[in-house]
N, C-alpha and C positions, 0 to 999 in steps of 0.2 A: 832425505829422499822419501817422496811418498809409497807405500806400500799399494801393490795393486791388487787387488781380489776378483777376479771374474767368476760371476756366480750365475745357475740358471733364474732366470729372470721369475720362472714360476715355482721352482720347489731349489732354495738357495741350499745350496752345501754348508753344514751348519758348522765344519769346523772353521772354515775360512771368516763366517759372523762370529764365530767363537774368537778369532785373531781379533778383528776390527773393534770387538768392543772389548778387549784390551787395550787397544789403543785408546780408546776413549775413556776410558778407566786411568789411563795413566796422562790425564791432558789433552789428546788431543783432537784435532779438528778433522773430521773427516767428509768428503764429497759422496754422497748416498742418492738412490731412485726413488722419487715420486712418484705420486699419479699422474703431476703434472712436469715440472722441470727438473732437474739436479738441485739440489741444495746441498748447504754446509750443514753440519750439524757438532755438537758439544755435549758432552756429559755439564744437567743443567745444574748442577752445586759447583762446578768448579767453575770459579772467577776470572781466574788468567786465562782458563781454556774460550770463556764468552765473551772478552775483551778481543783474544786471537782473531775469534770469529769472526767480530764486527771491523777488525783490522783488514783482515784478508779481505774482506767483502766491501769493504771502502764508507761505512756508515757509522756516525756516532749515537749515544744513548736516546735519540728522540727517536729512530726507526725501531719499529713494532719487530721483534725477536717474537715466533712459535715458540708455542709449546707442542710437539708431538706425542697425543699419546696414542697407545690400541684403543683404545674404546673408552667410552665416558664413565667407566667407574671411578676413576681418581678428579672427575670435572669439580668436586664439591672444593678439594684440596687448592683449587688453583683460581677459581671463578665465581662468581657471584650469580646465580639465573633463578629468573622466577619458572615456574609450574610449564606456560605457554613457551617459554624458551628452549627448555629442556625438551619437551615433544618435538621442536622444530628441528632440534639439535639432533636428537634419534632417529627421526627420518631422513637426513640427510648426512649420516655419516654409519658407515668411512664411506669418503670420498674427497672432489678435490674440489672442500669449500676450507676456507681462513674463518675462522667466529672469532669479530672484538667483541671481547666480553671483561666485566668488572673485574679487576684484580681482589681478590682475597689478602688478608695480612699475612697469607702465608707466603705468598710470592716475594720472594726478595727484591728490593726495591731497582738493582740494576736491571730486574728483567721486564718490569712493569714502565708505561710509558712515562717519564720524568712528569709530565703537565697532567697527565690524562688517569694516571692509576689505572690502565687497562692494556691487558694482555690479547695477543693473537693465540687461538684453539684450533687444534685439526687434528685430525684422526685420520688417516691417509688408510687408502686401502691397497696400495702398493703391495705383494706378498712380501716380497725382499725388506722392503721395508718394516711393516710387519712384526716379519721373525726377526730382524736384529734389535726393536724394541723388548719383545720378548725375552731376549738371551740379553738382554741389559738389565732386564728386570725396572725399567724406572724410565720417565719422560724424560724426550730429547728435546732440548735448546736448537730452535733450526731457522733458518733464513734462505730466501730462494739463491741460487748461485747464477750474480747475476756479475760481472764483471766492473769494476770501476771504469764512468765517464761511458762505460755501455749500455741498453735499453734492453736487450734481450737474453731473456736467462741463459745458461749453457745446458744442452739435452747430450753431449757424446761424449761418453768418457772419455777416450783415449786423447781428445783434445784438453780437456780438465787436465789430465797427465801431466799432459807438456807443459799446460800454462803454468802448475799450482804444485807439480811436484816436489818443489822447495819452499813452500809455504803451508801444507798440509800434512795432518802424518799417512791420511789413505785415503783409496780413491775403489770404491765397490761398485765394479762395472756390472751389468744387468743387461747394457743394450741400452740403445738410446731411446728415448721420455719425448712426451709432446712437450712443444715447445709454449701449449699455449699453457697459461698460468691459472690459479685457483680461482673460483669466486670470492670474494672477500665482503661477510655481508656484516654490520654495526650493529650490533645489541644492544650498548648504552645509550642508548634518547631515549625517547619517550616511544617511536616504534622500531621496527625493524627494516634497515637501510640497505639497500645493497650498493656499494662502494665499488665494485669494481666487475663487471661480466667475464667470470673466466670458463674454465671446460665443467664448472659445476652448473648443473643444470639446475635454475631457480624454483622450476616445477616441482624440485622434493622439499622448497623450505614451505609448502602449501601458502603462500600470500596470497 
């Protein structure tokens, strides 16, 4: 049974993220607030725990898995960007943009796209979200929580609950999240793509 944490949406009670990233610490998959929808997320070195995730979530190794981190000091660790990319990247985060960007060899090869060697990057500015990176100390493994054979992500916890609470270990209520989705803009060509119009507004990547 999944554990529930209701926390304030703006200044989160830190022993209750102190519980949740125990859980993740011990495996497993927890349902967390965005900027934009609900997502799963994984402690990103454990294996069984990112297999979980892609289980629950109904997708195989070719869908782009996040990386969430606070802030682009660990970007060098995980991503490949030139000079112009990294300014883009700074002015538009945190927020709720997706950056495909080149995988590094340090990224383990389950998390990088199988054809593509290219990972998803966000920096979310969610608070909740945030501080449980924080008290993890290290980047989450995340995917939007979108339903199997469904088109629209989940924003209400208390329904995530019901659906998920025998397939997740917790579920960190906040209040419900827009439903609309991140911007998701392509790094690797020759320019910069935007792939997908979500609640990120394209005006901060200056194009």
């Amino acid at each position: 049974m999944a554990q529930y944490f209701s926390v304030h949406p703006e200044n989160p009670q830190q022993r209750l993220l102190k519980q949740a990233v125990t859980l993740l610490n011990q495996g497993g998959v927890l349902a967390v607030p965005t900027d934009s929808s609900y997502a799963l997320v994984c402690h990103m070195d454990d294996k069984a725990a990112a297999d979980h995730l892609r289980k629950v979530r109904g997708v195989d190794d070719k869908h782009h898995l996040t990386i969430l981190c606070r802030d682009l000091s660990e970007l060098a660790n995980y991503a490949k960007v030139d000079n112009a990319q990294f300014r883009m990247l700074k002015q538009a985060t945190p927020g709720a943009f997706t950056f495909i960007l080149e995988a590094t060899k340090e990224v383990p090869r389950r998390m990088s796209h199988p054809q593509r060697k290219t990972i998803g990057l966000r920096v979310p500015e969610n608070a909740v979200l945030q501080e449980l990176l924080a008290l993890h100390g290290a980047p989450l493994l995340a995917t939007t929580l979108i339903p199997p054979d469904e088109t629209d992500p989940l924003n209400d916890p208390e329904e995530i609950r019901d659906r998920y609470e025998k397939l997740i270990a917790g579920v960190i209520d906040a209040g419900a999240c827009n439903r609309e989705p991140t911007t998701v803009v392509d790094c690797t060509g020759d320019g910069i793509e935007v792939v997908r119009q979500g609640l990120g507004d394209i005006a901060l990547l200056g194009l």
